[in-house]
C-alpha positions as CSV (number, residue, x, y, z in Angstrom):
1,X,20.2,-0.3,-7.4
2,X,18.7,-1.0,-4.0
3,X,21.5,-2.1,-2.1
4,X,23.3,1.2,-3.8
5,X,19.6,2.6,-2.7
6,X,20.4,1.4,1.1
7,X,23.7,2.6,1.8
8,X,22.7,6.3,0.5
9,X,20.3,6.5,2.5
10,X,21.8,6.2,5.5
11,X,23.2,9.4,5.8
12,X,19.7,11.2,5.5
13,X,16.0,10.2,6.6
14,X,14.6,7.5,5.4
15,X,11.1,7.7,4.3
16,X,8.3,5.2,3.6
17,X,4.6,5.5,2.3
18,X,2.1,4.3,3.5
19,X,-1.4,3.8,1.5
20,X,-2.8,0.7,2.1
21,X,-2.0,-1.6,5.1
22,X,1.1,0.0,6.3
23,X,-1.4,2.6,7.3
24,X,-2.5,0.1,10.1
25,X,0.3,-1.9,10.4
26,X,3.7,-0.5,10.0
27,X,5.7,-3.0,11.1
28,X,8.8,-0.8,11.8
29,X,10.0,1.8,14.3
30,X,9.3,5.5,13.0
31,X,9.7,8.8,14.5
32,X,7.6,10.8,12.5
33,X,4.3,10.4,10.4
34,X,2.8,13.0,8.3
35,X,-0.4,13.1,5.6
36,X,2.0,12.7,2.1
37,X,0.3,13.3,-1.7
38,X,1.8,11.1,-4.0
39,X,1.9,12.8,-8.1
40,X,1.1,10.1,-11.1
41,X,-0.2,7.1,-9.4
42,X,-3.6,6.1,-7.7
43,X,-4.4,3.7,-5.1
44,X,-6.3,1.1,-6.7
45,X,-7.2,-3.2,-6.0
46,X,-5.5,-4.1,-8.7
47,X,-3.3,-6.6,-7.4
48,X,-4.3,-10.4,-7.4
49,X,-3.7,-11.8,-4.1
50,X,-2.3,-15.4,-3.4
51,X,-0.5,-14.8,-0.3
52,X,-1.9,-12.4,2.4
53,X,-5.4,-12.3,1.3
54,X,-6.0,-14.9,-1.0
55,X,-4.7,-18.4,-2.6
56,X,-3.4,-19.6,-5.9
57,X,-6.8,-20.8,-6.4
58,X,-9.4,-18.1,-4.5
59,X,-7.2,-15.2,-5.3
60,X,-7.9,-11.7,-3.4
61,X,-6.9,-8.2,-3.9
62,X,-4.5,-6.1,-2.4
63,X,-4.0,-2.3,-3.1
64,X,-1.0,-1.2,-5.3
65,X,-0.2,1.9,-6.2
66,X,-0.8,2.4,-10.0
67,X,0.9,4.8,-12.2
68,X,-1.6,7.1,-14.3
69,X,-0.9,10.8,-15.8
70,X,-2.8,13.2,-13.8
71,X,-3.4,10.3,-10.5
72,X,-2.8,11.2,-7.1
73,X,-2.6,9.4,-4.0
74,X,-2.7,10.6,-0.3
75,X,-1.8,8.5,2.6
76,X,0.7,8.8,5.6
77,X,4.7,9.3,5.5
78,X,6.8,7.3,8.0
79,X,10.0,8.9,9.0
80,X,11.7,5.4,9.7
81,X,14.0,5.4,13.1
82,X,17.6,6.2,12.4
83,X,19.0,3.0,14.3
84,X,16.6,0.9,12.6
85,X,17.2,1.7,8.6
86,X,18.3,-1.4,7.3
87,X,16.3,-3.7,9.5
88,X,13.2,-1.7,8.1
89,X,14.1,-2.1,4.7
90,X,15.1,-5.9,5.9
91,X,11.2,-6.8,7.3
92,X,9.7,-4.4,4.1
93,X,11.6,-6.4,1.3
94,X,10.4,-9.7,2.8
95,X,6.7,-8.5,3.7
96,X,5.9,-6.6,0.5
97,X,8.3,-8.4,-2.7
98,X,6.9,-11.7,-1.6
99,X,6.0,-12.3,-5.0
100,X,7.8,-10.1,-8.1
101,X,4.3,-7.8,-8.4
102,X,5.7,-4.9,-6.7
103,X,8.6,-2.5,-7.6
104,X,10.2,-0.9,-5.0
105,X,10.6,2.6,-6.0
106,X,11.9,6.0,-4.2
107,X,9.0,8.3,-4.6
108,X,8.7,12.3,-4.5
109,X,6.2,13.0,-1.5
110,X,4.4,16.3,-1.1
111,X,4.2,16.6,3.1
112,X,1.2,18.3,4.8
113,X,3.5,21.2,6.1
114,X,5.0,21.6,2.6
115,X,8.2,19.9,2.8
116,X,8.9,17.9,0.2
117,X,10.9,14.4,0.5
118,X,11.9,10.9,-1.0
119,X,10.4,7.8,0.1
120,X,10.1,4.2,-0.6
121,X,6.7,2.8,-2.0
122,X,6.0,-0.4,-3.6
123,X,4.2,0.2,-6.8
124,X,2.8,-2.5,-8.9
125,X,4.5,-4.2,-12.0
126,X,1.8,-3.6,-15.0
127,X,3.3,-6.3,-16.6
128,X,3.1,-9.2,-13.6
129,X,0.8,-11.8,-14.1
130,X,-0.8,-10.4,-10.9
131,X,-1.9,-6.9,-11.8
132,X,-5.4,-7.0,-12.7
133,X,-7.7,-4.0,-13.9
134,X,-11.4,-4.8,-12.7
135,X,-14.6,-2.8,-11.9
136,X,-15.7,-1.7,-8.3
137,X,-18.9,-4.2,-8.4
138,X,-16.2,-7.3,-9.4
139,X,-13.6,-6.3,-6.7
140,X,-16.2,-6.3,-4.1
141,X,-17.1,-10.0,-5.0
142,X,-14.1,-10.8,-5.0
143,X,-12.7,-8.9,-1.3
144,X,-16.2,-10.8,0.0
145,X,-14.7,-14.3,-0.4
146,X,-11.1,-14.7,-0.4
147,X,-9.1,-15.7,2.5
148,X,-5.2,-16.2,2.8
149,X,-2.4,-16.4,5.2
150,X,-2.7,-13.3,7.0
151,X,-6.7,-13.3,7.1
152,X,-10.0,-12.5,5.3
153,X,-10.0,-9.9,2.2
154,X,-12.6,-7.9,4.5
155,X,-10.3,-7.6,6.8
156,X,-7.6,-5.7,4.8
157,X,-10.0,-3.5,2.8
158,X,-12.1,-2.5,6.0
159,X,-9.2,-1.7,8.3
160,X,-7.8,0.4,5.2
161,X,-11.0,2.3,4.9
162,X,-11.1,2.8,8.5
163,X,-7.3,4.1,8.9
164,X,-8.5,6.0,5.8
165,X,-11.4,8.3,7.3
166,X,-9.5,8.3,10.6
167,X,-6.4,10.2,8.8
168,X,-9.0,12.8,7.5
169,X,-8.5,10.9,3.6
170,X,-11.0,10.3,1.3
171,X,-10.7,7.7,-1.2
172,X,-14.6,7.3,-2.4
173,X,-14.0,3.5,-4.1
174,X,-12.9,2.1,-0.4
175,X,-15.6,3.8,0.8
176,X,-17.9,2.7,-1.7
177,X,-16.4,-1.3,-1.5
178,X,-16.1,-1.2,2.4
179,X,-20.1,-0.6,2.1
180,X,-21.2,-2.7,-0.6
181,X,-18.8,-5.8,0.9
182,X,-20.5,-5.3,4.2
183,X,-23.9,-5.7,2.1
184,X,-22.8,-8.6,0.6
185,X,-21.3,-10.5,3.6
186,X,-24.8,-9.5,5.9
């Protein structure tokens, strides 16, 4: 299905969303970016980290998207480059299905100016050994310490809180972690 996923969608636009760290670090060539709403899924720490942010034995957490009735998520819609649709897809695959805990889905986005348009979005796999469902005060212990490949926990939840405000989004838990992990850390 994603190869049969590819070659459609080179004959339209080719949407990705963005609600974690490709809101600070696409990685691809777009030529377009607009706030998106996502229907049925929230963004949540509830992916165990032993690549990018943590190791098999300090895990992290990274942010998923997680399906839940009535959840919504906001974050940023990248219009991918029309020369560049399969090397995109390429450098996500290999950045984001490193391990088997996200799904690549195509997702309905709502668009700030009302259009309405399918994207890619990694979602987590409920069933992977690394999807975890823990309380604020445990993820914050948790982002204070772990370190992996590309950097410190902190690093990844603060720049996503950061991109975040900037983009006029509110998510209250980032908010919340990003200041109670500073408190710890001091």
């Amino acid at each position: 299905p994603a190869h049969a996923m590819r070659e459609s969608r080179m004959e339209g636009d080719l949407w990705v969303f963005g609600y974690g760290s490709l809101l600070w670090n696409q990685g691809f060539p777009h030529v377009e970016q607009s706030l998106a709403t996502l229907h049925g899924y929230h963004r949540s720490f509830c992916m165990r980290s032993i690549h990018h942010r943590g190791t098999d034995e300090v895990p992290g957490l990274v942010l998923a998207l997680d399906a839940a009735d009535g959840a919504r998520c906001r974050g940023v819609a990248y219009r991918v480059d029309p020369d560049h649709h399969d090397s995109t897809m390429d450098y996500l695959r290999e950045r984001e299905l490193i391990s088997s805990a996200y799904l690549e889905r195509i997702v309905p986005l709502d668009l700030a100016d009302g259009r309405r348009v399918d994207a890619v979005a990694y979602v987590i796999d409920p069933d992977h050994v690394q999807y975890c469902h823990l309380d604020l005060d445990e993820q914050a212990r948790i982002i204070a310490h772990a370190v992996g490949g590309r950097g410190p926990n902190t690093e990844y939840l603060y720049n996503t809180a950061n991109h975040l405000t900037e983009a006029g989004i509110e998510d209250t838990d980032l908010t919340w972690l990003a200041r109670e992990v500073r408190r710890i850390t001091a």
